[in-house]
PAKE-656789 format. One record per atom (N, C-alpha, C): z, x, y. Coordinates in steps of 0.05 Angstrom, whole numbers, padded with zeros to 5 digits, always signed. Each point is the difference from the previous one (the first is absolute). Layout:
BEGIN
ZXY...
//
This chain:
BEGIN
+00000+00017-00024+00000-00017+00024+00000+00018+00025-00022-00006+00021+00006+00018+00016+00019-00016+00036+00016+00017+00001+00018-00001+00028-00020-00002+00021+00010-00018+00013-00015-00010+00029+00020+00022+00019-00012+00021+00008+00021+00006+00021+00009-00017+00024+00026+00011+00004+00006-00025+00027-00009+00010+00027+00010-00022+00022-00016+00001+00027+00008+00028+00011-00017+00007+00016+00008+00025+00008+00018-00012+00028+00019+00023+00007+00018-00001+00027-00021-00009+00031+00009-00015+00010-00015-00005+00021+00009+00016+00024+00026+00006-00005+00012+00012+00028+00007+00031-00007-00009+00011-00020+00014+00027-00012-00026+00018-00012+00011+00030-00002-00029+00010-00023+00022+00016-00014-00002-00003-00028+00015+00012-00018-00021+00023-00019+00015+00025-00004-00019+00012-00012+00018+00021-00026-00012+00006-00022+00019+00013-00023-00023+00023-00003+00012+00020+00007-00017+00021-00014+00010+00010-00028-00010+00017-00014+00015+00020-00019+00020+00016+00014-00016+00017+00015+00019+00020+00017+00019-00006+00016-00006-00019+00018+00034-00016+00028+00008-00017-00003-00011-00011-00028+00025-00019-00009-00015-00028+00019+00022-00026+00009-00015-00018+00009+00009+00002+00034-00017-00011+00016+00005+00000+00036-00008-00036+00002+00008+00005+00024-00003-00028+00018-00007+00009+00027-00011-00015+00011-00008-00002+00028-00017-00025+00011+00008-00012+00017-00008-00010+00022-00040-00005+00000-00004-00022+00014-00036+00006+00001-00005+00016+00022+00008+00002+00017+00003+00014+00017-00004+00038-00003+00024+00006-00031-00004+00021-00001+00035+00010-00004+00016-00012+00012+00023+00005+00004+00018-00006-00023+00024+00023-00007+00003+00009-00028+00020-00028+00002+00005-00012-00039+00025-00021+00006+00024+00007-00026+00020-00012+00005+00014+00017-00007+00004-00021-00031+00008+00004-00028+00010-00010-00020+00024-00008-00010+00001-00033+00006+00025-00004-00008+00017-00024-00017+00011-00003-00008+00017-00016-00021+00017-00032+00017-00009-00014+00004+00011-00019+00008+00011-00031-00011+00024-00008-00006+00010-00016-00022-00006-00027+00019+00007-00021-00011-00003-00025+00005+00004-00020+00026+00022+00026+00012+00017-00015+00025-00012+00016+00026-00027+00016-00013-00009+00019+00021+00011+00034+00014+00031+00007-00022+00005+00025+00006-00012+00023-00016+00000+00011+00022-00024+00032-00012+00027+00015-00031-00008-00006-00010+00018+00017-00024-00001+00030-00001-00035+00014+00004-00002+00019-00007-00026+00006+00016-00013+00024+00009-00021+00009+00020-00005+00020-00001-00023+00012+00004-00009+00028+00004-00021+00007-00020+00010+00031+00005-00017+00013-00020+00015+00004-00033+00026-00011-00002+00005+00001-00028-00011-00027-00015+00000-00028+00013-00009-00021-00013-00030+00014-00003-00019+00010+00019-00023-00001-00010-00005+00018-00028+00020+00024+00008-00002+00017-00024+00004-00003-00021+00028-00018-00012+00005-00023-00016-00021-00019-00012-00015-00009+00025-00017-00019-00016-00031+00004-00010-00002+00026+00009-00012+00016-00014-00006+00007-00023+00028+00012-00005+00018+00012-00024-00007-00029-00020+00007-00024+00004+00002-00021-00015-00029-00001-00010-00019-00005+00016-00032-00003-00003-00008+00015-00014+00005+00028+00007-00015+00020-00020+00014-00008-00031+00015+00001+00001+00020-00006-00038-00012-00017-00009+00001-00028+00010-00009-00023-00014-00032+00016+00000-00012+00008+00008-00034+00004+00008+00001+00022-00032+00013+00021+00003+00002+00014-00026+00010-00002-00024+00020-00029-00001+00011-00006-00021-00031-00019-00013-00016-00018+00021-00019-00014-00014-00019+00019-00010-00011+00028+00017-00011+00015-00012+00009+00008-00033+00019+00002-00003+00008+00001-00022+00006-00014-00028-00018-00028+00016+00008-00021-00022+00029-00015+00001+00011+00011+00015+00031-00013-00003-00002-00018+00032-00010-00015+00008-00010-00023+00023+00020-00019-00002+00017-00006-00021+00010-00017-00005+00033+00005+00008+00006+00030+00005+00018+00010+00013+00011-00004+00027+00027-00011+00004+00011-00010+00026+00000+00035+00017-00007+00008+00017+00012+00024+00025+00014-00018+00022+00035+00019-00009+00018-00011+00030+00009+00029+00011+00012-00014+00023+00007+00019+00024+00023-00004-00001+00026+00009+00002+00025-00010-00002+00014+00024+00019+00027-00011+00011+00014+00027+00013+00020+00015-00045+00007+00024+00013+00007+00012-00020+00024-00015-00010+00019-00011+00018+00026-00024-00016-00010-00016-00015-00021-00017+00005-00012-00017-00003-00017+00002-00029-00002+00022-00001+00002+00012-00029+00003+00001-00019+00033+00016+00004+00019+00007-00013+00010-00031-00006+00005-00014+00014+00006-00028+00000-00010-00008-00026-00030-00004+00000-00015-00021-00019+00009+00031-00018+00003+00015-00001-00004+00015-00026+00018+00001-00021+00025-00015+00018+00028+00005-00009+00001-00022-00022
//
């Protein structure tokens, strides 16, 4: 079955290379910044670690399907958060 990709951003240009990982910017041109925002509208998390993070997530799942294993969940968790579920 093939995926319909979805609409593209009207107000944004997003781009993933191999090498810099993924950016944002503006149509304009102007850089934007990456960030995590929960339900009630507070910024949880921002910068350049969510982007690098979500990165990090993309590529795994991207190489776990290379691998046949597609069917594999990739999470991000803090390190308690962890130890927690591990316990």
């Amino acid at each position: 079955m093939k995926r319909t990709p979805p609409e593209p951003l009207t107000t944004a240009i997003l781009t993933g290379t191999s090498y810099g990982g993924l950016s944002a910017k503006t149509l304009d041109g102007r850089p934007l910044t990456f960030a995590l925002i929960d339900d009630a509208g507070n910024v949880i998390a921002s910068g350049g670690t969510v982007e690098r993070e979500c990165w990090h997530v993309i590529t795994e799942v991207h190489t776990n399907y290379l691998k046949g294993e597609g069917w594999l969940v990739v999470h991000s968790m803090p390190k308690a958060v962890q130890q927690k579920e591990a316990a």
